[in-house]
N, C-alpha and C positions, 0 to 999 in steps of 0.2 A: 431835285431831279424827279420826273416823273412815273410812275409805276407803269408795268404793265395795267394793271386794271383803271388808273386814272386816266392812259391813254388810251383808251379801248372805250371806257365813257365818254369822256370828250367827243371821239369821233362818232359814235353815235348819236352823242349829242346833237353835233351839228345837221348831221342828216335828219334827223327828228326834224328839228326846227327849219331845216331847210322843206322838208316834206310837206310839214301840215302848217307851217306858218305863222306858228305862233313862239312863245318863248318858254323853255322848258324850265320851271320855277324849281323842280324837285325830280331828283333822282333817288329813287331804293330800291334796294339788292333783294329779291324776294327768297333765294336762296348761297346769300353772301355773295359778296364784291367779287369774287376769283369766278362766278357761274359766268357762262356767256349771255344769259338774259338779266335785262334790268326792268325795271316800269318806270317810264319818264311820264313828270305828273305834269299836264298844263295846267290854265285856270282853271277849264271847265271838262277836263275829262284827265283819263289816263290811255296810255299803249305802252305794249312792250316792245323792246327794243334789242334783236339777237346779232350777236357777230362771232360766229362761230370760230375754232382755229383752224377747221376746214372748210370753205367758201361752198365745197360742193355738197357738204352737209344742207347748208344756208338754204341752196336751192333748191334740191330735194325735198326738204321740208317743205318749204314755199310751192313749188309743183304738187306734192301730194296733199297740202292744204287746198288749195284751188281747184283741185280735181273734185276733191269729196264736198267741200262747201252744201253745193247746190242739193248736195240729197240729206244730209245731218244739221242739227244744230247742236251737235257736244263734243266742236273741234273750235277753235279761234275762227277768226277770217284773214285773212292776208290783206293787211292794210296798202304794203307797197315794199318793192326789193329796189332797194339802192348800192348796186355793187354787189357785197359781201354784207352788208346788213340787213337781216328781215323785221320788218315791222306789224304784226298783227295785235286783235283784241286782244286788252287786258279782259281774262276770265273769270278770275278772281283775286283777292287776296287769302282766302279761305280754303287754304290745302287741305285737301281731305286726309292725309296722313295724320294732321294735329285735329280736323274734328272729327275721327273717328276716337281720339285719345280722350278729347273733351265729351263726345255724348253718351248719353244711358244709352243703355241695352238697347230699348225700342231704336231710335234713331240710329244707331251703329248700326243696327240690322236694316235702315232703310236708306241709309247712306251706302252699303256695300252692294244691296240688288240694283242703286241707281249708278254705281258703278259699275257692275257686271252688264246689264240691261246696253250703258254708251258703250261697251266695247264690240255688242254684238251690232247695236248698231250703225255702228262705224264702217266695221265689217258688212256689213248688209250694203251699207251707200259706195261701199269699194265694188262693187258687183257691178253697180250702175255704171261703170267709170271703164276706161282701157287702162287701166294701174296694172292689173296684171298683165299686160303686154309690155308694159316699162319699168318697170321694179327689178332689180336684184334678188334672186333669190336667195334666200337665208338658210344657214346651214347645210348645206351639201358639198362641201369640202369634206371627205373621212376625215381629213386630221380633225377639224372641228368635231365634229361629233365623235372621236374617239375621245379626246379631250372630255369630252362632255361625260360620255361615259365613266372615265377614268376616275371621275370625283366620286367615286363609293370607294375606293383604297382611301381616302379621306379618314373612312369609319374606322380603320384598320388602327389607327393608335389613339381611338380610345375605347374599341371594342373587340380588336384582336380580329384574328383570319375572320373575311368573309367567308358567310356559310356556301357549302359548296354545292346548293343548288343554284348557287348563284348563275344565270346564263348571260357573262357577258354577249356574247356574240348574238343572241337572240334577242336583248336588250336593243343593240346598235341595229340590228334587223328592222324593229319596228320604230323605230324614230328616223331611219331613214324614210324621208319624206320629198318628193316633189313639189315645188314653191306653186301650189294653187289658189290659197289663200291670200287675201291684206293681212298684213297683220305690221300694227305699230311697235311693237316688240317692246318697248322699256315702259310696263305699264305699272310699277310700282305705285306706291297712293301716292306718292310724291308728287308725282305729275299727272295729276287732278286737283280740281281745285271749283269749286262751290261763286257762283256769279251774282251779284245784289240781284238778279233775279231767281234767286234759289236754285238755277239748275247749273249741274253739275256737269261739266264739258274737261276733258283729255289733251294735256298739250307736250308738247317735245316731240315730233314725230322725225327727227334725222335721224333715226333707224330705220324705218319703214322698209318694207319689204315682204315677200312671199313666203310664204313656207305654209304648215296645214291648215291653224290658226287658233288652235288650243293653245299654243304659245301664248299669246296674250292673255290668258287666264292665268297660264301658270306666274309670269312674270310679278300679278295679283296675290298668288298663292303664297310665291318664295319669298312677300315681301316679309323682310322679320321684323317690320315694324307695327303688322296688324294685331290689334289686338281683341282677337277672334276664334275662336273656337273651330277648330278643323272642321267638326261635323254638322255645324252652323255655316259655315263656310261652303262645305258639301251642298248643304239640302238650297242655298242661295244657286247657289250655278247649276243643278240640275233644275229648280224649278223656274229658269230664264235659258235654258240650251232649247232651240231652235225645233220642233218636232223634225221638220224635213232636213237636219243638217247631214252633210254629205258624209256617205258611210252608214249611218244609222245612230241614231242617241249609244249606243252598248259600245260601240266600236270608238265613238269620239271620247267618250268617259273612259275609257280605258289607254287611250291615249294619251289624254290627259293626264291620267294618272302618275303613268311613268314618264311621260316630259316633266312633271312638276318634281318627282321625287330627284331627279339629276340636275334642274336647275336650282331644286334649295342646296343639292350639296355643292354648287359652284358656288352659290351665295356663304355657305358655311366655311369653305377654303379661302376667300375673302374677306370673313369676318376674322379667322383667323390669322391670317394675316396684316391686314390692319390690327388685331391688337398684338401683334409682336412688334409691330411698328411704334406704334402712338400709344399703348396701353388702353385699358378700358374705357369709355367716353359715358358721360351722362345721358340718358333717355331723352332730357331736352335738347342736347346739342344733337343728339341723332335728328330729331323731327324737325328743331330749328330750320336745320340745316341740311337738311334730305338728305343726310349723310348714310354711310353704310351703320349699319346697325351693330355698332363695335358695344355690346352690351350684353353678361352673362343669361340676361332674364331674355333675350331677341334671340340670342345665340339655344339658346333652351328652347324657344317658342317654334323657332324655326325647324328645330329637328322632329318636334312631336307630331307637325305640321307636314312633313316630309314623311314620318313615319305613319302617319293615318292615311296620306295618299298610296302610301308604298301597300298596306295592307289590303287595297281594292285592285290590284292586277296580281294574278300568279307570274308573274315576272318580276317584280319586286315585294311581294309581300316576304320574302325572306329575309329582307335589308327593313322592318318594322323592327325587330329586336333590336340589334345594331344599332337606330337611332332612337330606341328609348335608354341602352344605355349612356349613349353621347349626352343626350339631353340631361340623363342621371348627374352626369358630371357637370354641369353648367348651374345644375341647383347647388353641386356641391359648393362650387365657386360663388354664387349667390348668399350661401347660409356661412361659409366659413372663410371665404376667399381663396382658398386653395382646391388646388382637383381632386 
């Protein structure tokens, strides 16, 4: 009997080979057989090959691929949309998630500015484009971003009552946001990925959409798989932020700030989650597998990471204590297994 994922190849398959005309000798899962991208390898080249479980994901990607093409080159290309399947350049096999694990310091440090650098310029080549007259804008639902907010009661069982300078309401204040920006939203190092010609190009874009566009940095920031130094991390993205970016460099860094400190802690209600689910997972299977970062030392890395951006806005710099002691507890579980 057939799987979902045997039949979900298959039909790709054929489109593949119906497309380009040749015959596809090898099929791999660059993020496991269950992902909706595969790389179908011919004789003489490879593509990937997406069939998303929402058709209008497919095309959206596809549409905002084709838009931006002509002003970047550190996005795919759009090979050809067949229905419900998209087919663009394979960009690599070399995820940046696993070679930031594999390089020394120097190279970690020169892999993360050539990742900060594509996301601005992505951004940049969306300016060129009418994307912002057709996009969806992202988050401007209140329930979303109460939601969003809400993940600092997170810290609350394992740091006890937020401090009560805490201002939710003036939090939700400045993250409301009007969708003026591109922004590809799921910019985890997972989806990036290093090309036999060394450069490093951004792929998954069925999130796309509007909103300020510091989002895409934070997405970077809250990944708990980076293995980076907050304030390494810091001094990388300020010295690639835009002189002329809208608002002023003080106003975006501080926006910044506090978007990143609430998306690591939706990441961290996640990670928590999955490990009452599935229990703890190995570091390899995290990276393997771009999985969530169900891992005490990710789970630790994350909140120190949260709590050094929280420490740069008087808006959350009260919520720094709170996750150094959460982080406290992630080593406990590290050094002794228990909290």
């Amino acid at each position: 009997m057939a799987t979902p994922s045997s039949t979900r190849q298959n039909r790709i398959r054929q489109s593949a080979e119906a497309l380009f005309g040749g015959r596809v000798v090898e099929v791999s899962a660059p993020g496991g057989s269950s992902r909706s991208s595969l790389r179908f390898h011919f004789d003489d080249h490879t593509v990937i090959g997406t069939l998303r479980p929402n058709y209008r994901r497919t095309h959206l990607e596809a549409f905002v691929l084709r838009a931006l093409e002509p002003y970047c080159d550190d996005i795919p290309r759009v090979l050809g949309v067949d229905r419900e399947v998209l087919f663009q350049t394979d960009v690599g096999a070399r995820r940046l998630n696993i070679e930031l694990h594999k390089a020394d310091p120097e190279r970690r440090l020169t892999l993360l500015a050539d990742s900060v650098a594509a996301i601005f310029r992505i951004q940049a080549a969306a300016r060129h484009t009418n994307l912002h007259q057709k996009l969806p804008h992202m988050g401007n639902n209140p329930d979303w971003l109460s939601n969003l907010v809400d993940g600092a009661d997170a810290l609350t069982g394992f740091a006890g009552d937020l401090p009560a300078s805490y201002d939710r309401t003036a939090v939700i204040a400045r993250l409301h946001h009007p969708g003026t920006q591109f922004v590809k939203w799921d910019c985890r190092s997972g989806n990036a990925a290093i090309g036999s010609d060394g450069r490093l190009r951004w792929f998954d874009f069925e999130y796309a959409g509007l909103r300020h566009g510091a989002e895409d940095l934070a997405w970077l920031i809250g990944d708990e798989s980076l293995p980076i130094a907050p304030a390494v991390l810091q001094a990388v993205i300020e010295d690639a932020l835009p002189a002329d970016v809208p608002g002023g460099r003080a106003d975006y860094l501080d926006y910044l700030a506090v978007y990143t400190v609430f998306h690591a802690l939706q990441r961290l209600i996640l990670i928590m989650r999955e490990a009452r689910s599935r229990g703890w997972l190995t570091v390899r299977r995290v990276l393997d597998r771009d999985d969530v970062g169900v891992h005490p030392e990710m789970a630790r890395n994350l909140c120190r990471m949260a709590g050094h951006f929280a420490s740069l806005s008087p808006l959350t710099e009260m919520l720094a204590e709170p996750l150094e002691t959460t982080a406290k507890t992630f080593d406990r579980i590290l050094k002794t297994g228990r909290a």
